[in-house]
C-alpha positions as a printed NumPy array, in Angstrom:
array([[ 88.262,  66.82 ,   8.679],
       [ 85.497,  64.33 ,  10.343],
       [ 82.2  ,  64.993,   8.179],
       [ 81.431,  61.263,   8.807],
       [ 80.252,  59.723,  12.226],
       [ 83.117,  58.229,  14.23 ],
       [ 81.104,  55.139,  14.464],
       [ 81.412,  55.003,  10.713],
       [ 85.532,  55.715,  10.917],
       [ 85.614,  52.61 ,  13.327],
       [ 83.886,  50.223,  11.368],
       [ 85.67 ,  50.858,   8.057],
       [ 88.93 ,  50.853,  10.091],
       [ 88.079,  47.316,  10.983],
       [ 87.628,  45.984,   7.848],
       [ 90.193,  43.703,   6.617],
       [ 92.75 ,  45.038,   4.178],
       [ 91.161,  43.758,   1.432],
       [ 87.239,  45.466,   1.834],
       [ 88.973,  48.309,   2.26 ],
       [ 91.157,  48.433,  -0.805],
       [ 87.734,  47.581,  -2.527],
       [ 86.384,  50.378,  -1.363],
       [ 89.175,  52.303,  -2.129],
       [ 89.115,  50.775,  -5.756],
       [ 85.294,  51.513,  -6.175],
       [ 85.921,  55.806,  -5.526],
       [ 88.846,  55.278,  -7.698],
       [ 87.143,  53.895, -10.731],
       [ 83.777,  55.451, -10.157],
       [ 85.979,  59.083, -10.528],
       [ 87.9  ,  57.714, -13.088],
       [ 84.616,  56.771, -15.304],
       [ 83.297,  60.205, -14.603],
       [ 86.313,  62.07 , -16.026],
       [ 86.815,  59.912, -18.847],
       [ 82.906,  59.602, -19.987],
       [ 81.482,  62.657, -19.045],
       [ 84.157,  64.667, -19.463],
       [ 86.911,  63.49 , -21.966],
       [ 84.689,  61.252, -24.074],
       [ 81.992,  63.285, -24.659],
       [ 84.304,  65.922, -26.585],
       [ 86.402,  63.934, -27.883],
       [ 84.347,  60.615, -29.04 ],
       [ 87.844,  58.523, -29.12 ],
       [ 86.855,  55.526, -28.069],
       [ 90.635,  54.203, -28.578],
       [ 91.469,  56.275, -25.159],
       [ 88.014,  55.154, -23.408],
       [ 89.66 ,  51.984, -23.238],
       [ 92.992,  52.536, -22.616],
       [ 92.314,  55.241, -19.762],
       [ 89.733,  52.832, -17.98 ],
       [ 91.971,  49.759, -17.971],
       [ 94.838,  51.696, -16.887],
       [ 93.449,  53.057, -14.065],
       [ 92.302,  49.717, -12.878],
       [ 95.723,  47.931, -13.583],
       [ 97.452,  50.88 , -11.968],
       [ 95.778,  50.847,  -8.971],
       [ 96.206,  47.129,  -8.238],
       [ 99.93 ,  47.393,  -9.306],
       [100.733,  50.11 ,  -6.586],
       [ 98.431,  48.486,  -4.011],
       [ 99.868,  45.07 ,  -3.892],
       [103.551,  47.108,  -4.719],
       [103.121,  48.313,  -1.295],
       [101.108,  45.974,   0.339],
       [104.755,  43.76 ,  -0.345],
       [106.637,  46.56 ,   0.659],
       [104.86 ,  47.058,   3.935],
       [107.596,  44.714,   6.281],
       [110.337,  46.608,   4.645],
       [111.67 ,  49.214,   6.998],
       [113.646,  52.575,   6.201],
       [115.051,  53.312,   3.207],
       [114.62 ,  50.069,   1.353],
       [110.896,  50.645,   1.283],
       [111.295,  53.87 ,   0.07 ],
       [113.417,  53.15 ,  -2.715],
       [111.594,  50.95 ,  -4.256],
       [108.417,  52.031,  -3.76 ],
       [109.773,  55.652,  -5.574],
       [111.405,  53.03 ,  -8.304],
       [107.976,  51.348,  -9.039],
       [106.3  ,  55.066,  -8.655],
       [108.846,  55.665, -11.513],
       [108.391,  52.699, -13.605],
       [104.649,  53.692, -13.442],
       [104.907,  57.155, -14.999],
       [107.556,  55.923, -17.535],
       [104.089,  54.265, -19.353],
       [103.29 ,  57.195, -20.785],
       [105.643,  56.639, -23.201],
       [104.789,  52.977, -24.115],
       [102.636,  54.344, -27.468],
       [104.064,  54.021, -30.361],
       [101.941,  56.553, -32.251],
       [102.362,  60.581, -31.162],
       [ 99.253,  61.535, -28.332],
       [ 98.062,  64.721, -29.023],
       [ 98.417,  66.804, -25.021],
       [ 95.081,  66.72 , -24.099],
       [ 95.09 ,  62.803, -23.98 ],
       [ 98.568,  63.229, -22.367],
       [ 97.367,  65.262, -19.791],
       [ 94.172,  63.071, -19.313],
       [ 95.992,  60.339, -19.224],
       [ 98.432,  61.467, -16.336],
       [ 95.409,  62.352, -13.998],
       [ 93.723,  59.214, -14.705],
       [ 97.661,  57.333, -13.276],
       [ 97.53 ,  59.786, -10.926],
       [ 94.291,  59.366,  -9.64 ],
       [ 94.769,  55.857,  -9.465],
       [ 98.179,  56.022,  -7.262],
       [ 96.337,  58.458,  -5.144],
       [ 93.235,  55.75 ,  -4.244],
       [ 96.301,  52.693,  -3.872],
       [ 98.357,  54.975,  -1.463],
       [ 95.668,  56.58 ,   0.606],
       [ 95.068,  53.856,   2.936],
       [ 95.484,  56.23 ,   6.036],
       [ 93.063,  58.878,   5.121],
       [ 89.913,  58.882,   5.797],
       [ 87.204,  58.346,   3.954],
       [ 85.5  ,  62.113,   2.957],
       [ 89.236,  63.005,   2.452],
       [ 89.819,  60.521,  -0.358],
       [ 86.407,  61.696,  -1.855],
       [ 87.288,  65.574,  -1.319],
       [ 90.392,  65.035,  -3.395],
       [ 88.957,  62.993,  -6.193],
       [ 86.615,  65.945,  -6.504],
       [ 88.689,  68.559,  -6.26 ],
       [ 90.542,  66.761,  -9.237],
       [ 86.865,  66.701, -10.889],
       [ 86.247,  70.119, -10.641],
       [ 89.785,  71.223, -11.934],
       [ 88.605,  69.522, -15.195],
       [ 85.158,  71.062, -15.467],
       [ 86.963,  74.377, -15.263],
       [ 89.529,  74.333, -17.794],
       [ 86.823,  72.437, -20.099],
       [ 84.569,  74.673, -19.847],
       [ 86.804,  77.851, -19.204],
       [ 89.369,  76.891, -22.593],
       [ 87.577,  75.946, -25.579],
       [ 89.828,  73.427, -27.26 ],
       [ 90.455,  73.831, -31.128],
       [ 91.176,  70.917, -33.568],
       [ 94.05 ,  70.33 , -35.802],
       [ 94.506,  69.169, -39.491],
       [ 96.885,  68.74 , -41.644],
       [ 96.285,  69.71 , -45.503],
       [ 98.464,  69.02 , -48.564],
       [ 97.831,  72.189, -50.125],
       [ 98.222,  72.744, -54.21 ],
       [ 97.864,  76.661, -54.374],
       [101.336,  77.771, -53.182],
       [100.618,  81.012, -54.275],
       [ 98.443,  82.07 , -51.535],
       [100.837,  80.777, -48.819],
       [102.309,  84.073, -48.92 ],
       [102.092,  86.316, -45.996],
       [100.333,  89.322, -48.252],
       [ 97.349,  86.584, -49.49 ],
       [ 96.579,  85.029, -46.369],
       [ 93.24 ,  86.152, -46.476],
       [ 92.589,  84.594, -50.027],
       [ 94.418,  81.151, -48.347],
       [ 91.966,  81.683, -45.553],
       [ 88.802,  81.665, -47.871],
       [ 89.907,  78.832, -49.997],
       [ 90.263,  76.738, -47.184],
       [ 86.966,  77.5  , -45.474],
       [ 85.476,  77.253, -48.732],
       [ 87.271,  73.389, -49.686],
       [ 86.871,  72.113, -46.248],
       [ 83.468,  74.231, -45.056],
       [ 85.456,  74.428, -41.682],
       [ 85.501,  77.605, -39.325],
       [ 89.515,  78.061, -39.537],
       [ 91.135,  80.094, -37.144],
       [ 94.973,  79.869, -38.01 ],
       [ 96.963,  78.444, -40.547],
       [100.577,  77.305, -40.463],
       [102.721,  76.864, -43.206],
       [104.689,  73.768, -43.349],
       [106.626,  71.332, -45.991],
       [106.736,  73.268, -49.357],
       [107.298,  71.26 , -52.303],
       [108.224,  73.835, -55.257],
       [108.726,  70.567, -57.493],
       [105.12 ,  69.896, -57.336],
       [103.507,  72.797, -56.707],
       [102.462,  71.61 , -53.023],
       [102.805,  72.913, -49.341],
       [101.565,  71.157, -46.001],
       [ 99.408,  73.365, -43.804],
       [ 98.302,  72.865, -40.241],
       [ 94.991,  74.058, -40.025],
       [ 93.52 ,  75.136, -36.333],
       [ 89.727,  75.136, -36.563],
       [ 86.572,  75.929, -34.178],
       [ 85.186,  71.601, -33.539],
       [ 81.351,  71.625, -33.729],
       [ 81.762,  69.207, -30.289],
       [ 80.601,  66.384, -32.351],
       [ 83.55 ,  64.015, -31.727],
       [ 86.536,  63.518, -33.737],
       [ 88.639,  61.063, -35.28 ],
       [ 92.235,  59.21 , -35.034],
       [ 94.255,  61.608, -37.813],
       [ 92.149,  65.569, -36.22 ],
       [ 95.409,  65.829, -33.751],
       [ 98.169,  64.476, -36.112],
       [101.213,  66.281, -36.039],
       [103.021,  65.505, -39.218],
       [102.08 ,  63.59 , -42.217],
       [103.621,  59.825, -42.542],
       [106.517,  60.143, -45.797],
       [105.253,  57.519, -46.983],
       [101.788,  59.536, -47.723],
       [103.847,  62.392, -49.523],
       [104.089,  60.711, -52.298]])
């Protein structure tokens, strides 16, 4: 695919490395700020994962570049190797949180390292190639944001264990709605404590797009808070 003039191809070709891995860099983050502000942020108002997802793009990207850029007068197999074992290494991030990510920040976070591999490694296609897969990325994201309406998650410690049976989940329904004034879709029933009269319920709700905060997506309640 040539949408650009050759002219054009021949004078970014003889750039030295170094414009052109800034150039490479500026697509990168530019796409990388569009899916995380206009498209993550806006929903989600976390501005926890504005940070990280913006500064791991960036230190991403220079990691993989420079990874190969050493790599480069390795022949065969050896460059392989350890280009797949950094590649590795890379991914294996994802798990350097110590609290639980709800998926949707999972899954925005693995485009956003993806994305920013794609840039460091792409130093043989051209130009309008690099851009048609950033936005084909882009586009994927509109879609499924748009397409699949995401609902938002709490987690209530619930004193009337008398409507958490099956028969009453109507009446459970109603009291909820009515306590917390939100638009509940589904309840779960959790932890029951008979002892004290108390049950944990996972609530799934309609959001009213206005942002959320740090304990929306928890999955379970800390012990030391059942007390």
């Amino acid at each position: 695919m040539q949408l650009l003039p050759q002219e054009f191809h021949e004078y970014i070709m003889g750039l030295t490395p170094f414009l052109k891995m800034l150039i490479r860099f500026s697509i990168c983050i530019l796409v990388n700020w569009i899916i995380v502000d206009q498209l993550y942020y806006r929903k989600s108002k976390r501005r926890d994962f504005y940070f990280t997802f913006m500064l791991v793009s960036v230190a991403i990207f220079f990691l993989v570049f420079f990874m190969v850029f050493i790599l480069e007068d390795m022949k065969g197999k050896a460059s392989g190797v350890g280009l797949g074992i950094g590649l590795f290494g890379i991914f294996s991030i994802m798990r350097y949180r110590t609290d639980t990510m709800p998926v949707r920040e999972m899954t925005y976070l693995f485009i956003i390292i993806s994305l920013a591999v794609v840039n460091a490694l792409a130093s043989t296609m051209r130009l309008e190639e690099l851009v048609a897969t950033n936005l084909i990325v882009i586009v994927a994201i509109v879609i499924c944001e748009w397409r699949l309406k995401t609902e938002a998650v709490k987690l209530i410690q619930y004193d009337k264990i008398e409507l958490i049976t099956p028969d009453k989940r109507d009446q459970l329904v109603s009291d909820l709605e009515k306590r917390t004034g939100l638009d509940i879709t589904k309840v779960e029933v959790g932890a029951i404590d008979m002892l004290r009269d108390m049950t944990v319920l996972r609530v799934h709700y309609r959001s009213t797009d206005k942002g959320s905060n740090s304990v929306d997506k928890m999955t379970k309640i800390p012990k030391d808070e059942l007390k």
